[in-house]
C-alpha positions in Angstrom: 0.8 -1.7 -16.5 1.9 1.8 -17.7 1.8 5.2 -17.1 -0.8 5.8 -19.7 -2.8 3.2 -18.1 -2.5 4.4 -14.7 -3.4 8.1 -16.1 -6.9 6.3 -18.0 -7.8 4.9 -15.0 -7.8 8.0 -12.9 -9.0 9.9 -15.8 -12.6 11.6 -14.4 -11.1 11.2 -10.8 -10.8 13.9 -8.6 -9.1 12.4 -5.1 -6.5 14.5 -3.5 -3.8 11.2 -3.3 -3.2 8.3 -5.4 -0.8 5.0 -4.8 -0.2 1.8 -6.3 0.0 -1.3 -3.8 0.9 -5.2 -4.9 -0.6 -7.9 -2.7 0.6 -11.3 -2.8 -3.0 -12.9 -1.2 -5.6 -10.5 -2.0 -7.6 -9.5 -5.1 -9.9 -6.2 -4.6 -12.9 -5.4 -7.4 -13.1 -2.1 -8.8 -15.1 0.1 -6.1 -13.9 -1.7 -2.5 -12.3 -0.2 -0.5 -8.9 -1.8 0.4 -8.4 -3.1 4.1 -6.1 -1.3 6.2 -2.4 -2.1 6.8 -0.8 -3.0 9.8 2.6 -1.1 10.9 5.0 -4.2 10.7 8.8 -4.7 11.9 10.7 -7.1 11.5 13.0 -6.6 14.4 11.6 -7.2 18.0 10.7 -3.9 20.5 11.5 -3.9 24.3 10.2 -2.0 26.6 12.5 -0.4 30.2 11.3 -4.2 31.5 13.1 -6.4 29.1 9.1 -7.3 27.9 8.5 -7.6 24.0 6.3 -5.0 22.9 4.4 -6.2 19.7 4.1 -10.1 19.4 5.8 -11.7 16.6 3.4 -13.4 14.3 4.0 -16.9 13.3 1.3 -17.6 11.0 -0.7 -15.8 8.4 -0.1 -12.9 5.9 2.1 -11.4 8.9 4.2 -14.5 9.6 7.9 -13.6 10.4 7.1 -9.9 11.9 6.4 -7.8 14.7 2.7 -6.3 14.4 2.7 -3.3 16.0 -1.4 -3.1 15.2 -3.7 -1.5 12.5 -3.0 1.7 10.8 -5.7 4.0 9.5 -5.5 3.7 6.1 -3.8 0.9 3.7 0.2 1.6 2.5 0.5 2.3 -0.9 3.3 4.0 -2.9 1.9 7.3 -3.3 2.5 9.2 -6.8 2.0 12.4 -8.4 -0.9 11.6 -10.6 0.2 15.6 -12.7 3.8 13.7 -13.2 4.6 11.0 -15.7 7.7 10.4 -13.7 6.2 10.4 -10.4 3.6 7.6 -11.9 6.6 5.8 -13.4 8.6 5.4 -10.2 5.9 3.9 -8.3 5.5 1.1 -11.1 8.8 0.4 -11.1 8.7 0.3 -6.8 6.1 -2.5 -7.6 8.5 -4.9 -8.6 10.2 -5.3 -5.5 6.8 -6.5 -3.4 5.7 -9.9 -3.5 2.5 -11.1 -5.5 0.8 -11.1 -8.8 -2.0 -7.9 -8.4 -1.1 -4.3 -8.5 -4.5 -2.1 -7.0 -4.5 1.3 -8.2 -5.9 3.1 -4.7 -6.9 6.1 -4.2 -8.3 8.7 -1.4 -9.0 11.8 -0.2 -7.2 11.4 3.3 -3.4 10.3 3.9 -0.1 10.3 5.9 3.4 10.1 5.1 4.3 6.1 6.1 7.7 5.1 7.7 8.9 3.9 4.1 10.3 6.3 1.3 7.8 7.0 -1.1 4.5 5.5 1.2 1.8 6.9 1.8 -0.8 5.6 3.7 -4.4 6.5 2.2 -7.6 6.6 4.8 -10.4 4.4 3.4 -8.4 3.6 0.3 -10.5 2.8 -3.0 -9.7 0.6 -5.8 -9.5 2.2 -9.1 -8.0 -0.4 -10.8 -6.7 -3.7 -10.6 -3.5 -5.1 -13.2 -2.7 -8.7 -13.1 1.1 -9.6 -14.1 1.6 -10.3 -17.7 
């Protein structure tokens, strides 16, 4: 995956925000639209009772965290799709996320996420798919 890929495959687009996302268990087609995120800590919340406010997950894709529920949108790092370096940084962010598949996503609806560089695109659609070389 390079920039000049990334710049082909949103070649004709016209979406107002644009992120690349690796997933470790899912492989999206061309056209879906990506399923949302969950916000996810990995440190226990309390509330002024001593009471655990999201429930740790033990099994699944979320094992080992706090879900803190269903955002609206799926997390992506977001890039600059006018800026070669914008587009290169958010490769290179890929490499430090589990998994095999990066999804180009794309959207006309997002929010700032907690992480630097995320955005979080609303109804999120798959431009693209790259498998690891």
């Amino acid at each position: 995956m390079t920039v000049e890929d990334i710049k082909k495959a949103i070649s004709g687009t016209d979406y107002e925000f644009y992120g690349l996302r690796k997933d470790e268990d899912i492989r999206y087609n061309v056209g879906n639209v990506a399923n949302n995120s969950h916000q996810l800590y990995q440190d226990p919340w309390y509330d002024d009772d001593d009471e655990l406010v999201y429930p740790y997950i033990e099994n699944g894709p979320y094992a080992g965290f706090y879900d803190a529920g269903e955002l609206d949108g799926t997390c992506t790092i977001g890039f600059d799709p006018d800026d070669d370096a914008s587009i290169q940084n958010a490769i290179n962010c890929m490499k430090y996320y589990c998994g095999e598949t990066v999804h180009l996503l794309a959207g006309d609806q997002a929010i700032d996420g907690e992480d630097r560089g995320e955005k979080i695109i609303e109804d999120a659609e798959v431009l693209a798919v790259f498998e690891r070389r």
